[in-house]
C-alpha positions as CSV (number, residue, x, y, z in Angstrom):
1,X,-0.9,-77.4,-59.8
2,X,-3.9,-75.6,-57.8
3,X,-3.1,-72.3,-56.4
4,X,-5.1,-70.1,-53.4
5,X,-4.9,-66.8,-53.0
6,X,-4.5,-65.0,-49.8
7,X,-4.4,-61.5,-49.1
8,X,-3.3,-61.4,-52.9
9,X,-0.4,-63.5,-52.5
10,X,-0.4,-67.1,-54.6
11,X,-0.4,-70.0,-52.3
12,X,0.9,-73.4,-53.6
13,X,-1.9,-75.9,-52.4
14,X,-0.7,-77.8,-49.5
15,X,1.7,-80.8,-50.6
16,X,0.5,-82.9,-47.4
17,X,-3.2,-83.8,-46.9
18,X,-5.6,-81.2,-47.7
19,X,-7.0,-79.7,-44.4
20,X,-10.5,-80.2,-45.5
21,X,-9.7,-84.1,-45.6
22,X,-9.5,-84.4,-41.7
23,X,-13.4,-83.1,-41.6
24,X,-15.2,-86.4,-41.7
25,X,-17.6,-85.8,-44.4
26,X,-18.3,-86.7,-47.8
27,X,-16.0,-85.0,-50.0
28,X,-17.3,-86.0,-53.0
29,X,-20.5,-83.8,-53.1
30,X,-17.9,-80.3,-53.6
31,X,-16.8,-79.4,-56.8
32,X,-13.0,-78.2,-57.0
33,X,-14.0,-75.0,-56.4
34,X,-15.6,-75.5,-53.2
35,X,-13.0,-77.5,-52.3
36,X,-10.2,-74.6,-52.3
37,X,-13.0,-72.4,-50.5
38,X,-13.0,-75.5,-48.1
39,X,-9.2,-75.6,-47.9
40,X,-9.2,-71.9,-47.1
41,X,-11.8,-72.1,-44.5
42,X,-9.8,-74.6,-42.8
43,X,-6.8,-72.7,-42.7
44,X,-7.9,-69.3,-41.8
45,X,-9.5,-71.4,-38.6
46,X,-6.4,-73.3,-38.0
47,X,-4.8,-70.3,-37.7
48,X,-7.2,-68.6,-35.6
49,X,-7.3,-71.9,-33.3
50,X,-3.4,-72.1,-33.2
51,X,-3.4,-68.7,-31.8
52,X,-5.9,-69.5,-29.0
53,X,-3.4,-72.6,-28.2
54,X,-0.8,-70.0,-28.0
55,X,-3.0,-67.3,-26.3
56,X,-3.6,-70.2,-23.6
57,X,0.6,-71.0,-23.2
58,X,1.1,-67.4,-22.6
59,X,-1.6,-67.0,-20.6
60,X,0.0,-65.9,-17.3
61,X,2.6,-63.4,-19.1
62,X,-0.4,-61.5,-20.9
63,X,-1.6,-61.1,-17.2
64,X,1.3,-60.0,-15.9
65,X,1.8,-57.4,-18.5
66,X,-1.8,-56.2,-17.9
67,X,-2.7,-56.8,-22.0
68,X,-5.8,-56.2,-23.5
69,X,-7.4,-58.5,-26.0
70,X,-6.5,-55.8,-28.8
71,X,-2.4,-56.5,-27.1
72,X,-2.4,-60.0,-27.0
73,X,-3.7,-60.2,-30.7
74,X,-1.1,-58.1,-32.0
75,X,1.4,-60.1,-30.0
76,X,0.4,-62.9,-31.6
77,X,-0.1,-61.7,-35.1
78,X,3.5,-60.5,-34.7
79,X,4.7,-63.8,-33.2
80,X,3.0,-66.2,-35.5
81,X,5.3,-68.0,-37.4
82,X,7.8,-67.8,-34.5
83,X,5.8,-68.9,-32.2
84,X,4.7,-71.9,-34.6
85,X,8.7,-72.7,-35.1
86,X,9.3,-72.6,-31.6
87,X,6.8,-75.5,-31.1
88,X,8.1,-77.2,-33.8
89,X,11.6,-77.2,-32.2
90,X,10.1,-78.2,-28.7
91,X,9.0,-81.7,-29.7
92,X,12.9,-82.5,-30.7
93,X,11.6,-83.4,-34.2
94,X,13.3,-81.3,-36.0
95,X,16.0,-78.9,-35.7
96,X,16.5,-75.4,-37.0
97,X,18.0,-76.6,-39.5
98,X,15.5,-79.2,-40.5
99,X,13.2,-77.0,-40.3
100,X,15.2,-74.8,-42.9
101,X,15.2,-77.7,-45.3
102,X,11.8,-78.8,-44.8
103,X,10.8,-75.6,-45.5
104,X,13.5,-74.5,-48.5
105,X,14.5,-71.4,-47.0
106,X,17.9,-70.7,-45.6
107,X,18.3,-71.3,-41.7
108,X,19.2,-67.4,-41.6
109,X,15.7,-66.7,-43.1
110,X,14.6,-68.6,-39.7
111,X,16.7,-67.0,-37.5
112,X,15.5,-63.7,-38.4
113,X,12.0,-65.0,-37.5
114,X,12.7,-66.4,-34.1
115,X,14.7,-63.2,-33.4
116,X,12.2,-60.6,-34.3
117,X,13.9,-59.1,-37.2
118,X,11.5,-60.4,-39.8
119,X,7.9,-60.0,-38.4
120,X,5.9,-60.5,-41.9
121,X,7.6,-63.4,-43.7
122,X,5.8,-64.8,-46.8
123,X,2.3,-66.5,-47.0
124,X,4.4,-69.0,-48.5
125,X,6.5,-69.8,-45.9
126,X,3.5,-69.4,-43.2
127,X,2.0,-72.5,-45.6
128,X,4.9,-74.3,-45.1
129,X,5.7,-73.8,-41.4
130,X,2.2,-75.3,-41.0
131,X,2.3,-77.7,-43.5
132,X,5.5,-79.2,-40.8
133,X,3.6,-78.2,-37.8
134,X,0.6,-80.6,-39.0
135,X,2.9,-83.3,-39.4
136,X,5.1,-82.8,-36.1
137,X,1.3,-82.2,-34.4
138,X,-0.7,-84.6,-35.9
139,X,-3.3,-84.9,-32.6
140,X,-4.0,-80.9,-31.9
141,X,-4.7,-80.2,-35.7
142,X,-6.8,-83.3,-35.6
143,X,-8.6,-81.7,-32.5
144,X,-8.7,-78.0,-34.2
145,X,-10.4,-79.8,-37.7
146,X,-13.1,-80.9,-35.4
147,X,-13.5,-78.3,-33.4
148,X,-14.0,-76.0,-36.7
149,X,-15.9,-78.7,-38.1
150,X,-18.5,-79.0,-35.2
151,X,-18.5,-75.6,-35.4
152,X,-19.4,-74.9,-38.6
153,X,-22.2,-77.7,-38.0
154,X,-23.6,-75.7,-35.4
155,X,-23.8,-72.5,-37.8
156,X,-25.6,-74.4,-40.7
């Protein structure tokens, strides 16, 4: 089993797809070492491009409470997860506790989440909240794997 490592905690390579295989390039050329580089490449942007989709949903309240950039990140970074749950629940796909299951945690583990009680959950359970999001979401992480992509291309 491959592992990552992020901010020092061991991350379980994805059990869906591999981001990195929704770039349209020839995978073949990177060794497996460049590959979980790849993999955590793609997720740092995915996350980074999830929260501008949620920066963009919450646009008008940020306004309305007069936040600063420096605000809204922090109300995101808190939010993450949540926020990622409570899209996950809006497309009917799934409910809390599917999600729960899909995920292996208890529902109150969740509940905690969406409340506000639990702020920092596991990297592990941020993997796997995507990991669901990507499947309930297919389209916008196919858009934010080629918006990184092209972006990247622009760099190099």
């Amino acid at each position: 089993m491959d592992y990552l490592y992020i901010y020092g905690e061991k991350i379980i390579m994805s059990s869906v797809e591999p981001l990195y295989r929704l770039a349209s390039t020839d995978l073949n050329k990177f060794s497996q070492d460049e590959r979980k580089i790849l993999e955590a490449g793609f997720f740092s942007g995915v996350c980074n491009q999830l929260k501008n989709v949620f920066r963009q949903q919450h646009k008008e309240y940020f306004t309305l409470m007069k936040f600063t950039i420096q605000m809204e990140n922090t109300m995101l970074d808190a939010n993450f997860i949540c926020l990622i749950i409570k899209d996950i629940l809006s497309t009917n796909e799934y409910t809390m506790a599917g999600i729960a299951h899909y995920m292996n945690v208890h529902e109150d583990i969740l509940h905690e989440i969406i409340i506000g009680l639990n702020t920092n959950p596991s990297a592990i359970l941020l993997q796997r909240v995507i990991d669901l999001h990507r499947s309930v979401r297919a389209d916008l992480y196919r858009e934010i794997i080629n918006k990184i992509t092209l972006d990247h291309a622009e760099v190099a």
